[in-house]
N, C-alpha and C positions, 0 to 999 in steps of 0.2 A: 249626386250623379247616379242614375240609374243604370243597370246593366241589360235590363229588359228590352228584348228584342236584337242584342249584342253579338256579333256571328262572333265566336271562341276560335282563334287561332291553332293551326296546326303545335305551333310549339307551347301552349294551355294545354293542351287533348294528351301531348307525351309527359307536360308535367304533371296531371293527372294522375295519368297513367303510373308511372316514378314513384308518386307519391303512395299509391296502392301499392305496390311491390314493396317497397319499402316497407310499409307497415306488416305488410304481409311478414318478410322476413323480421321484423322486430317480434312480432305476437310468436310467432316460431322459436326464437331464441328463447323470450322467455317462457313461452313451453318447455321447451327441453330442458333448462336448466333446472325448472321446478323453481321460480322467484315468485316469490308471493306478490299479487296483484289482486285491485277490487273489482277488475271486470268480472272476471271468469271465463266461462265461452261466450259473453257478449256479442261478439264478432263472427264468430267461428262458423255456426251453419251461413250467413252472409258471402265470406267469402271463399268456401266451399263452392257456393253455387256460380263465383263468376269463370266466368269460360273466355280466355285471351285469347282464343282466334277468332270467338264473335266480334271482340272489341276490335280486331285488328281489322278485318274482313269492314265493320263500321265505320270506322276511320279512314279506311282506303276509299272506300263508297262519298262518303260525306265531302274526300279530298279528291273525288274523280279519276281516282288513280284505275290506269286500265290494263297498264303491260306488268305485265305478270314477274319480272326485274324489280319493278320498281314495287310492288308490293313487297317482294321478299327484301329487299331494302327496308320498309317499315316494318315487317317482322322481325329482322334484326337489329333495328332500332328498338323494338317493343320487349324482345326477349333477351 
């Protein structure tokens, strides 16, 4: 079963999204505690550079969202 060409659901886009936080905070903890791991900074300048109001502001757009409620409704879905 191919997924090519497949429009990705609004709730894919937030599990995404989830799943990037998530990792996010996991690379964090184990930062800080200092736990030995074979990445290293693997990750690090990557997710440095994403910016979560782009992603939200894309997500709004992609889902037509236009009153300005209902976006901040997905930013606090997102944050």
């Amino acid at each position: 079963m191919s997924n090519i060409g497949k429009k990705i659901e609004l709730g894919e886009k937030l599990g995404f999204l989830f799943e990037v936080g998530f990792n996010i905070g996991l690379l964090t903890y184990i930062k800080q505690n200092n736990i030995k791991q074979n990445y290293d900074d693997l990750y690090s300048q990557d997710l440095k550079q994403l910016k979560f109001s782009r992603i939200i502001d894309k997500l709004a757009i992609d889902e037509r969202v236009v009153s300005d409620s209902n976006r901040k409704i997905i930013k606090d879905w997102v944050l």
